[in-house]
N, C-alpha and C positions, 0 to 999 in steps of 0.2 A: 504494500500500500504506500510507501516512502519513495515508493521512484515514481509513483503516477503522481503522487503529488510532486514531488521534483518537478515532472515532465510538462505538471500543468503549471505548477510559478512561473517557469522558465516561458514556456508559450504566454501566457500575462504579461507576463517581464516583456518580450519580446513586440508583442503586438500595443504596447503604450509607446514604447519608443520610437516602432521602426513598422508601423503599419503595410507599408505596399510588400515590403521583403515578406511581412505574413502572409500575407495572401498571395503573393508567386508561391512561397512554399507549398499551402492548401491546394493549390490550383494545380503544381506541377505533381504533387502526391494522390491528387485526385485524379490525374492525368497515366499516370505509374497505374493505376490504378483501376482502370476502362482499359488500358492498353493488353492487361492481364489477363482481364476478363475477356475481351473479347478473343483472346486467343485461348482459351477452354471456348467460349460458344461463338467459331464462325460464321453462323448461320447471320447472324443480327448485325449487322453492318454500325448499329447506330450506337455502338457503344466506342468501336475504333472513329469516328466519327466526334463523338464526345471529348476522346481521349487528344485525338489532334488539335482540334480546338482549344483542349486547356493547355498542348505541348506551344502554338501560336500566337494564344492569348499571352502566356504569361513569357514566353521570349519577348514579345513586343516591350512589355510591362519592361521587361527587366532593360531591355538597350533603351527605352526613353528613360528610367529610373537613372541608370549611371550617365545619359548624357546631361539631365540636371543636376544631379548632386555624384559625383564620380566619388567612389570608394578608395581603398587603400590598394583595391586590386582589380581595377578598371581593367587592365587590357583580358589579364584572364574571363574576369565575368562576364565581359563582352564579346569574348569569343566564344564561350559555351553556350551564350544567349546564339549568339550566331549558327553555331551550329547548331541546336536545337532547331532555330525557325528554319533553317535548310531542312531540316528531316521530316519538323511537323508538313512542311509545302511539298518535299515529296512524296508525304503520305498520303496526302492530298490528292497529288498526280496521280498516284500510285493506285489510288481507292476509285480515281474517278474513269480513270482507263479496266481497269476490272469490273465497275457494275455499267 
């Protein structure tokens, strides 16, 4: 019970200070997280679907995030952001040439 309360100060702690990096996390974990599922159920398109979308969403979030307030490790987070949206947009491609 001392580490989920841990886990939950810590998310508190985290989303009073630094709000948008909360919600990339939420988004790219919920993203992780569609992407899973739909590969146990292929049939349903709309979960890989969902999952792109939070992979898109929250790359955008994150490259306008460090182009306003740039972090201590801008070039790295902006390339993981970059690469993300290249993969969410070829999943894209990818989803729209298959159905």
């Amino acid at each position: 019970m001392r580490s989920w309360n841990f886990w939950f100060n810590n998310l508190i702690f985290a989303s009073q200070h630094n709000p948008p990096r909360v919600v990339e996390l939420i988004m790219l974990v919920l993203a992780i997280a569609m992407l899973v599922l739909s590969s146990f159920i292929p049939e349903r398109p709309a979960y890989i679907v969902l999952g792109l979308s939070f992979v898109v969403g929250a790359s955008i979030s994150i490259l306008i995030r460090e182009q306003l307030a740039p972090s201590h490790q801008k070039i790295i987070t902006q390339l993981t952001a970059l690469l993300l949206l290249i993969v969410g947009i070829y999943g894209f491609a990818d989803l729209i040439t298959t159905l």
